[in-house]
N, C-alpha and C positions, 0 to 999 in steps of 0.2 A: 497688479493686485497683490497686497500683501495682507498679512493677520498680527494684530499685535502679542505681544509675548503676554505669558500664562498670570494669571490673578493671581496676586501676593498673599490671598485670601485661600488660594485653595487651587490644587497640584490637578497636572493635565496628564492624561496618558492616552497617549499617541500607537493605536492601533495597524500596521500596514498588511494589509491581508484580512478579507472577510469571508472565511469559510473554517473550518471544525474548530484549530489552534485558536484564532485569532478572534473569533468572536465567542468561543468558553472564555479564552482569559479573559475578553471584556464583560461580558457577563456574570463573571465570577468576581472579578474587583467590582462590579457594582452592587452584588450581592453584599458586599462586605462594608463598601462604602458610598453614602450618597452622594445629587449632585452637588452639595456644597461642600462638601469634601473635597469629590474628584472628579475634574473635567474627563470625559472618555471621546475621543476624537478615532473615528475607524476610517481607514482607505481601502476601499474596494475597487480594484481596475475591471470585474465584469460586472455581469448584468444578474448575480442570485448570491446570497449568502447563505451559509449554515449547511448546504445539501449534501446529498450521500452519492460519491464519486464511485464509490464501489458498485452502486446500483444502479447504474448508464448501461453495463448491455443486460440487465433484466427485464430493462424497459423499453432497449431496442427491442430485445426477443421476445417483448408481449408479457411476460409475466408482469411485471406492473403496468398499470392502464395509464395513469397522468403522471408527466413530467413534475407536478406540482405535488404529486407523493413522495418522491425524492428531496420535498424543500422541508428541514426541521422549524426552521425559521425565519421568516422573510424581512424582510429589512426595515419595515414599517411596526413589526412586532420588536425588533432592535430598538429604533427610535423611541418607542414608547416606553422604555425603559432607560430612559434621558441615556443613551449612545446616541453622540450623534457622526452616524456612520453614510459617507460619501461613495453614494455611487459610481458606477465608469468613471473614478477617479485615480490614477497612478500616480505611488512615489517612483518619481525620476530620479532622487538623488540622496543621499543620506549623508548630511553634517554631523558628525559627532562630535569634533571639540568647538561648534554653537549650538550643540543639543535642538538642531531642528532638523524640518524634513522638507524636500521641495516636493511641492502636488502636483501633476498635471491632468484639468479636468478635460475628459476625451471627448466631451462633445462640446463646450465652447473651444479646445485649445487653448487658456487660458492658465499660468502657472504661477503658485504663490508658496510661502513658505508659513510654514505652521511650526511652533515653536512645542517643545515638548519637556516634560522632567523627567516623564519615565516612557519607555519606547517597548514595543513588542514588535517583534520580528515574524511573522505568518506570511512569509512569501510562498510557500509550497514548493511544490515540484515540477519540470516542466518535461513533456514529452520526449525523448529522442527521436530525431526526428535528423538523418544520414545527410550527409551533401549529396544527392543522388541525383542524378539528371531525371528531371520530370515528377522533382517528390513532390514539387507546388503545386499539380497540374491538377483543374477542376477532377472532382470524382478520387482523390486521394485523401481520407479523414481521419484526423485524430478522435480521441474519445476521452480525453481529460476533465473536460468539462462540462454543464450540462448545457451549454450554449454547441460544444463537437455533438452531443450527444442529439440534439435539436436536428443539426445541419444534416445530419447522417440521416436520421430517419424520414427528414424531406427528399434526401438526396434517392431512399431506397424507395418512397414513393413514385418518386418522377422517372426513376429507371426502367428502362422495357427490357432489360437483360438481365440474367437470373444467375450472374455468375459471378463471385466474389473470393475475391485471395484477401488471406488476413497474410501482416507478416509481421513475426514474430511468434512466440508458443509459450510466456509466461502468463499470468492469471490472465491478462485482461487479454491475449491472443486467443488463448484457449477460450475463455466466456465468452467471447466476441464471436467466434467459429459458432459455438453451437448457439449464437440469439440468430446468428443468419441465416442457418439451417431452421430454426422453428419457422423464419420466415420466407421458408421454401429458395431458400438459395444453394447454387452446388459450390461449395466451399473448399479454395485450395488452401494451405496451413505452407506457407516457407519459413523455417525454423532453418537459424544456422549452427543447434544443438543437435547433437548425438539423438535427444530425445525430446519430447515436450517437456515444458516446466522444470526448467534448469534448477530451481528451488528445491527437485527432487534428486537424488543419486539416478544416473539412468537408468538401475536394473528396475526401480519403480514409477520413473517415467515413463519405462516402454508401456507398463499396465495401463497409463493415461491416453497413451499414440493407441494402444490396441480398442481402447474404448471409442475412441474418436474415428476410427477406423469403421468402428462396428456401426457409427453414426451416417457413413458415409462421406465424413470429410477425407480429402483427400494429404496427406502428410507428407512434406516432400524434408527431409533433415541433412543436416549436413549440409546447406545450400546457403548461399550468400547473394543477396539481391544485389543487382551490380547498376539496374536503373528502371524505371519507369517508363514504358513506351505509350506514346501520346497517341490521337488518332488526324487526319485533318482539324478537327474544329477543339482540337490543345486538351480534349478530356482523354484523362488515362482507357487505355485499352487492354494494355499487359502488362505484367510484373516479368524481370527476366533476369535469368542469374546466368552463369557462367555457363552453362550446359543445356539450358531450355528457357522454353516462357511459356507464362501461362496467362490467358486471356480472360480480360478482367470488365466485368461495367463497372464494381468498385473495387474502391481500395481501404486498407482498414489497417493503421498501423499499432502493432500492439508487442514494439519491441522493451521497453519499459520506460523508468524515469529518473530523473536526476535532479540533484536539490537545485531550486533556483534563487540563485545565493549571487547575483552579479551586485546587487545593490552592497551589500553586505563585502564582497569581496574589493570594489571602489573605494571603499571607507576604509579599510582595513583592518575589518572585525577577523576574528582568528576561523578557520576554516581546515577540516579535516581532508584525513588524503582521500577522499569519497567525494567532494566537493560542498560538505554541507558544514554548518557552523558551528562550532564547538561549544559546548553548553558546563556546566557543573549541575551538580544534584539538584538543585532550584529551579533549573534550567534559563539561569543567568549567563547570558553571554561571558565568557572566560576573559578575565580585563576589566570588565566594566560592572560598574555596580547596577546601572539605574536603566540597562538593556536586558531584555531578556527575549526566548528565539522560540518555537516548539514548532512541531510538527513535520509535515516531511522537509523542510528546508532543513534539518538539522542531523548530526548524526548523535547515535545514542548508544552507552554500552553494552555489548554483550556479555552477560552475563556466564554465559558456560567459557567464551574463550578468552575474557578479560578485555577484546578490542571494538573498538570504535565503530558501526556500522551504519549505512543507511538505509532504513527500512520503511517504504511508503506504504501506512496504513491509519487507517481511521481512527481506528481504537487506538494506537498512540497518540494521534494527534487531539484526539478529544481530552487524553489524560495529560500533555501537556499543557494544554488552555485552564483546565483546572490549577493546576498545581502552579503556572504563573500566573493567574488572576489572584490566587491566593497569596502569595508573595508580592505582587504588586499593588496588593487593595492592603498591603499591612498585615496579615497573616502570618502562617508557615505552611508549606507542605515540599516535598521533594517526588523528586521522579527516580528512582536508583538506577531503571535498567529494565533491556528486555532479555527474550528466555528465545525470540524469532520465532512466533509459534504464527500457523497460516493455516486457513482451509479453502476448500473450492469445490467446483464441482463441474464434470461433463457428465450430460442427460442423468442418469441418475449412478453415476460412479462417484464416489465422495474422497476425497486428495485431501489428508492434512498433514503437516511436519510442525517439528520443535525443534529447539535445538540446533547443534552441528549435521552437517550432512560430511560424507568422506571426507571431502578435500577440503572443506572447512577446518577439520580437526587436524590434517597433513598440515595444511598452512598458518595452525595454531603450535606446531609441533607439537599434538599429542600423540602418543601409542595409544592405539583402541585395537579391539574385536566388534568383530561385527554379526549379528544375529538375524536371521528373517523367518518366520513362522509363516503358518495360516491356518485359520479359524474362522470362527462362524460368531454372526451377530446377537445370534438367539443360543439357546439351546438345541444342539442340533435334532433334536424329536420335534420340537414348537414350528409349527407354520412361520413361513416367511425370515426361516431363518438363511442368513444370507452371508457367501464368501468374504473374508476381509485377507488382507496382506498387511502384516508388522514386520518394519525392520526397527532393531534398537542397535545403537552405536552405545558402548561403556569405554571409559578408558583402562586402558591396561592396567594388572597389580590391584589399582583401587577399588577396581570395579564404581568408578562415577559415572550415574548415567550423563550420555555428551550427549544424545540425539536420539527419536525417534519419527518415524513416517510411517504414515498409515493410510493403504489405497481399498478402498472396498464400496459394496451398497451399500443399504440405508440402516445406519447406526453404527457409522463406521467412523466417520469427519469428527464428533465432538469430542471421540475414546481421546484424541489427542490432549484434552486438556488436563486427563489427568496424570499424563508424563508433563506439562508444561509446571503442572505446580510439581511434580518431583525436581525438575531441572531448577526451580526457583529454589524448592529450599534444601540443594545439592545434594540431594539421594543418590545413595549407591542401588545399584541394580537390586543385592541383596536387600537393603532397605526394603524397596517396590513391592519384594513379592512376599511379606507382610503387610501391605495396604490392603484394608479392609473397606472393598469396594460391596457395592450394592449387587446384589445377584436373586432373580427369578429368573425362571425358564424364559417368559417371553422381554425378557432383558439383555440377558449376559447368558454364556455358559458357566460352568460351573466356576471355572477359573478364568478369569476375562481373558480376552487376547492379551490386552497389556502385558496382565501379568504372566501371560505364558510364557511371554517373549521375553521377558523381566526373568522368569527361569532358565530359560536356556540361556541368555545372557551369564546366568551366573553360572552357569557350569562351563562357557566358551571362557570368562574370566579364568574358573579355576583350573582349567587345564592350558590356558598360556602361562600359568606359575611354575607350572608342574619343567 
C-alpha cells in the first residue's frame, strides 16, 4: 500500500505523536491555516489523543470518576477539524532526505509511506523500565498511559491481595503510593534515593518520606531492586533487593522517563546528552528547516544554569504544540526556555521547587548559600493557619536567586510561582524582598514565607562577602 506525494496546490504536514505537543501544533496550524492551504496528516500508535498523563494516578486513587475526564480531546473532535489523524497507527521509520514517513497500521499490519513538507516530531517519553528478571511478569504495571492506567485499575479490581510495592519515589512513585492507599492498599515505596523525590535536596525530601510515613506507607531508601519474583502461575509475588523482599499482589513502577527519540536517533536528527532532540527557539529541529520536535521527546534550556535538560511535563508540552503550529501554519512564536518549576502532593503535604537544587548548581559550577526558614500559610492568629518549609538557593557575591523548594499544607505548592517568575526574570534575592506581594491575614503573613526567605538569603549573601 502506498500514498502519493503531497498536492502542488497546497503543503502537507505530517504529525507523529497524538497527545499534548503533537495535536496543539496540529491544532494550532490549522487555526492559522485552512484545508486548502494545508494538509494535516497525525499518527497516533495508541488508542486516546489529547489526555492528561499527569492525571492517571488521581483516577487510580478515585479522585477522578471517568477515565474519559482525563480526555481533552478525542480524535473524532480532531477529525472534525479537517486533522486527518490515524489511529493505532505507528511511524516505524523516518526518511528525511525523501521527506517521508513509513506508517505501520497495528491492526491490519499493513505499512505504507506518506510523504510530507513539514514534519512534527511528538514521540513523547517512554517508561524506564530495568532488565530485571521478572519485570514482564503479569501484575507488574507501568502508568504512562491511559491504556497502563486502564490495565492497572482492572488489575486492582481482579486482585484479592491488598499489598502493593511502588518502585521508584519521584512524582509519579510518590502519587502512585498514596492513590493505593486511598484504595485501601498496604504500600511498600523502594526508592534507591537518600530520600523521596530526588527533584528535591534530601533535607526536604525527608519532609516528604516523614509525610508518607505518617500515611502509613512503608519507605525502604537506599535500596536497589535486583528482580521480581514470580509465583507458580508467572504473576509477580515479590519485589526483592539485595537485602530483603517484599511481597507483592502488584507491582507499579514509577522510576521515571526518558525521551523516546529512537525514530529520530535512526535518521540522524541531532540529539542531546539526556537523549532527547535538540531544538532552537522555534523549537525546529537544529539542521533542518521544515522538522520541528516539542514536548517530552525533546530537551529544553535551562534557564538559571544555561544547560540543556529533559524535563517531562505537560505544561511544556502543551506550550511547545503551540509555538510549532504557529511556525509551521506560517506564523511566529518561540519557546526561550524553562525556570524547572514542579508541584505535588502527598494526602495533603504540598511539594514544589524552581530552579537549581544543590548539586544542580555544584554541577553548573556555581558558588551559592543556602537558606531554609519556616512559616505559616496564614497569619499566624487566622484559623487554619498552617507550617510551611522554604529553602532558597542564591549565588554567591551576586546574590541571583538559583533555586527555591517549598514543603508545607495547604497554601504552600502555588508560593512557588512567585520565585519561578523571579528566576525568569533573573532576580537577585535583594530584588525579591521588594516584591509587592498580596497580603491578608487569611492569605499571607505579614511578610510572605517567600519573602522571608528572600531576607535571610540576603543577609547569608552579605556575610559570605564579608
Amino acid at each position: 500500500m502506498s500514498m502519493s506525494s503531497t498536492s502542488s496546490t497546497r503543503e502537507r504536514l505530517v504529525v507523529i505523536g497524538g497527545d499534548a505537543a503533537g495535536m496543539s501544533a496540529a491544532s494550532q496550524a490549522r487555526r492559522l491555516k485552512g484545508p486548502d492551504e494545508l494538509e494535516i496528516v497525525a499518527f497516533e500508535r495508541g488508542d486516546f489523543t489529547s489526555y492528561s498523563a499527569c492525571g492517571i494516578p488521581y483516577w487510580v486513587g478515585g479522585d477522578v470518576g471517568e477515565r474519559d475526564d482525563l480526555i481533552a480531546r478525542t480524535p473524532e473532535e480532531h477529525r472534525e477539524r479537517a486533522i486527518d489523524l490515524r489511529m493505532r497507527t505507528e511511524v516505524v521509520r523516518l526518511d528525511v532526505p525523501g521527506r517521508r514517513v513509513l506508517a505501520r497500521d497495528l491492526e491490519a499490519g499493513e505499512e505504507y509511506w506518506t510523504s510530507y513538507d513539514k514534519l512534527v516530531i511528538a514521540t513523547g517519553a517512554r517508561p524506564l523500565r530495568p532488565a530485571l528478571p521478572g519485570i514482564d511478569a503479569p501484575g507488574v504495571h507501568g502508568v504512562q498511559t491511559l491504556g497502563d492506567g486502564q490495565a492497572l485499575i482492572d488489575a486492582l479490581a481482579g486482585t484479592t491481595g491488598r499489598r502493593a510495592v511502588v518502585i521508584g519515589a519521584g512524582y509519579i512513585g510518590v502519587e502512585m503510593a498514596e492513590a493505593l492507599v486511598n484504595r485501601g492498599y498496604e504500600v511498600t515505596v523502594v526508592n534507591r534515593g537518600k530520600e523521596p523525590m530526588s527533584t528535591l535536596d534530601p533535607d526536604m525530601g525527608r519532609l516528604v518520606h516523614d509525610a508518607m510515613t505518617g500515611m502509613g506507607i512503608t519507605m525502604v531508601n537506599d535500596a536497589e531492586v535486583t528482580k521480581i519474583l514470580t509465583a507458580d502461575d508467572g504473576r509477580a509475588r515479590a519485589v526483592a533487593t539485595e537485602d530483603a523482599e517484599y511481597p507483592a499482589d502488584v507491582v507499579v513502577l514509577g522510576i521515571g522517563v526518558r525521551p523516546e527519540t529512537a525514530l529520530a536517533r535512526e535518521a540522524g536528527l541531532p540529539l542531546g546528552e539526556h537523549g532527547g532532540l535538540l531544538t532552537d527557539l522555534a523549537m525546529r529541529v537544529r539542521g533542518h528547516d521544515d522538522i520541528w520536535s516539542g514536548g517530552d521527546c525533546v530537551e529544553v534550556l535551562d534557564l538559571v544554569s544555561g544547560r540543556e535538560r529533559h524535563i517531562a511535563l505537560g505544561t511544556h508540552a502543551n506550550k511547545h504544540g503551540q509555538v510549532i503550529g504557529s511556525n509551521a501554519g506560517g506564523g511566529y512564536a518561540t519557546f526561550p526556555g524553562v525556570v524547572g518549576t514542579a508541584v505535588s502532593k502527598v494526602c495533603d503535604l504540598e511539594i514544589a521547587r524552581t530552579g537549581l537544587r544543590e548539586r544542580d548548581a555544584r554541577a553548573a559550577g556555581l558558588g551559592f548559600v543556602t537558606v531554609t526558614i519556616e512559616s505559616t500559610s496564614r497569619a499566624g492568629y487566622y484559623p487554619g493557619a498552617a507550617p510551611m518549609k522554604v529553602k532558597m538557593i542564591a549565588e554567591r557575591r551576586t546574590g541571583r536567586l538559583l533555586g527555591v523548594q517549598i514543603v508545607g499544607r495547604e497554601g504552600a505548592g502555588k508560593r512557588v510561582d512567585v520565585a519561578a517568575v523571579a528566576l525568569t526574570a533573573q532576580m537577585t534575592v535583594e530584588q525579591m524582598t521588594a516584591l509587592d506581594l498580596g497580603y491578608a491575614p487569611p492569605f499571607s503573613p505579614v511578610w510572605d514565607p517567600v519573602l522571608v526567605a528572600a531576607r535571610k538569603a540576603v543577609a547569608a549573601v552579605r556575610a559570605d562577602r564579608t
